[in-house]
C-alpha positions as CSV (number, residue, x, y, z in Angstrom):
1,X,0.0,0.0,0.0
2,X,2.9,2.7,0.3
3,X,4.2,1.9,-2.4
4,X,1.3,2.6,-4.6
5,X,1.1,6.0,-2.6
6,X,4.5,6.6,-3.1
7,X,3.9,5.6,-7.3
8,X,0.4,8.3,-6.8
9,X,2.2,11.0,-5.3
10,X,5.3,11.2,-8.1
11,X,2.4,10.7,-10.7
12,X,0.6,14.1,-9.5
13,X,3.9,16.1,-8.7
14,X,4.5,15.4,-12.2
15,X,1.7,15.8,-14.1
16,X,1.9,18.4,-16.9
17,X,-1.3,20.0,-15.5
18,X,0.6,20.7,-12.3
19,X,3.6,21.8,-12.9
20,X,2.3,24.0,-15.3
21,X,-0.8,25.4,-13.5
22,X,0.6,27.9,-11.9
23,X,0.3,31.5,-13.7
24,X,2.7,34.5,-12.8
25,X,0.2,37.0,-13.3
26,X,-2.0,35.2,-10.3
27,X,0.7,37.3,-8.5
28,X,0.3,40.3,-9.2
29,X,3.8,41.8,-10.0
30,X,4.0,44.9,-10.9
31,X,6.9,44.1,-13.7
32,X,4.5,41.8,-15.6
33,X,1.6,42.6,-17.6
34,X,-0.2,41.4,-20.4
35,X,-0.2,43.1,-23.4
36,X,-2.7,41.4,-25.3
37,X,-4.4,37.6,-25.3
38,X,-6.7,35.0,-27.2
39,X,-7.3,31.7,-27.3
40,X,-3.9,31.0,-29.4
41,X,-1.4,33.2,-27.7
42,X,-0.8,35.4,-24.8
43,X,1.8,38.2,-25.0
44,X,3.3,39.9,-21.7
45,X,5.5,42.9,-21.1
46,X,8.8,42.1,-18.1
47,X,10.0,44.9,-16.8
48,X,12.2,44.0,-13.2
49,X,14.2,46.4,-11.8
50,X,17.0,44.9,-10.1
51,X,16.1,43.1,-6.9
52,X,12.6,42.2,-8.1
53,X,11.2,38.7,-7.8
54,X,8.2,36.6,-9.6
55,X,7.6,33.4,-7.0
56,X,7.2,30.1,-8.4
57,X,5.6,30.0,-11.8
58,X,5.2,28.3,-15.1
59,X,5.0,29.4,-18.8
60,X,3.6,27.4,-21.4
61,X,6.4,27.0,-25.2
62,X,7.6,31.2,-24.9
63,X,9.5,33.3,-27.5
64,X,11.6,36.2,-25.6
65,X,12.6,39.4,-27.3
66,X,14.7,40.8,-25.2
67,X,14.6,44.9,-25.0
68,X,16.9,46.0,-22.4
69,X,19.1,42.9,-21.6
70,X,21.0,41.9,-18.1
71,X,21.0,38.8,-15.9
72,X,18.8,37.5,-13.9
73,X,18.9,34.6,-11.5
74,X,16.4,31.3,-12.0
75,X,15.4,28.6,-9.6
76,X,13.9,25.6,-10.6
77,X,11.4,23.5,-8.4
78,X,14.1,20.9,-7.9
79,X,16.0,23.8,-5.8
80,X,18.6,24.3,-9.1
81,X,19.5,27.6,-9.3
82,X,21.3,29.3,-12.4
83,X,22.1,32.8,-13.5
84,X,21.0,33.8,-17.1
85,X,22.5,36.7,-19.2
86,X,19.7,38.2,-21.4
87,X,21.3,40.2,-24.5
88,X,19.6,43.2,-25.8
89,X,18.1,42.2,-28.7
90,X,18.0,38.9,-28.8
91,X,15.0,36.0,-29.5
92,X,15.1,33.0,-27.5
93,X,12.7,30.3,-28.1
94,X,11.9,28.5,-24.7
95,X,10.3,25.6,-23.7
96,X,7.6,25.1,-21.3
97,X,9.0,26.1,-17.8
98,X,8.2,26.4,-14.2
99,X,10.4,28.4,-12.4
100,X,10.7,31.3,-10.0
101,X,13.2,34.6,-10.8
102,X,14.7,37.7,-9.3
103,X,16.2,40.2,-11.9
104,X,20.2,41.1,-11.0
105,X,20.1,44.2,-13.3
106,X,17.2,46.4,-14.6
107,X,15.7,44.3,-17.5
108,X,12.5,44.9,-20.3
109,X,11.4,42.1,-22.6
110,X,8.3,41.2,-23.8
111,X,6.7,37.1,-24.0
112,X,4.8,35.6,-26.0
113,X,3.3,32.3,-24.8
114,X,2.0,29.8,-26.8
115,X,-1.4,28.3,-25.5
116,X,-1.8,24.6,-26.5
């Protein structure tokens, strides 16, 4: 019987629908916002000033244009935490993610998420 509640609980930590649930602008940060949304797509406008943090949150596939680049630091649900260098100007093409950040410099870029 643990076992199969053991096998039960790693099935629901893991499902998609979980760890992808959770939506940053449930938040309410005031360096995200959406731009505009429909059924297909929903495009959001980052802007962090250094020391800002979004808690724990996924995104759906994203494409990142990066405005006003910098670094910010990510930490994945596992604990893993990694600093990313965003260069102004650049497109990055991300798969789906949950994670949680805190911007090391002043950033802008804008998201757009692609709803399945």
């Amino acid at each position: 019987m643990r076992a199969l509640a053991v096998v039960m609980a790693s099935l629901f930590l893991t499902s998609p629908s979980i760890l992808f649930a959770q939506d940053a602008m449930q938040y309410g940060v005031k360096h995200l916002r959406v731009l505009a949304e429909d059924d297909k797509v929903r495009v959001l406008k980052y802007t962090p000033m250094a020391g800002d943090k979004t808690p724990i949150h996924s995104h759906p596939a994203t494409v990142v244009y990066v405005i006003k680049g910098g670094r910010s630091r990510i930490t994945l649900p596992d604990g893993t935490v990694r600093e990313a260098e965003l260069k102004t100007g650049e497109t990055l093409l991300r798969p789906p993610v949950t994670h949680s950040d805190e911007a090391l410099d002043d950033l802008e870029a804008v998201l757009v998420e692609i709803k399945k």
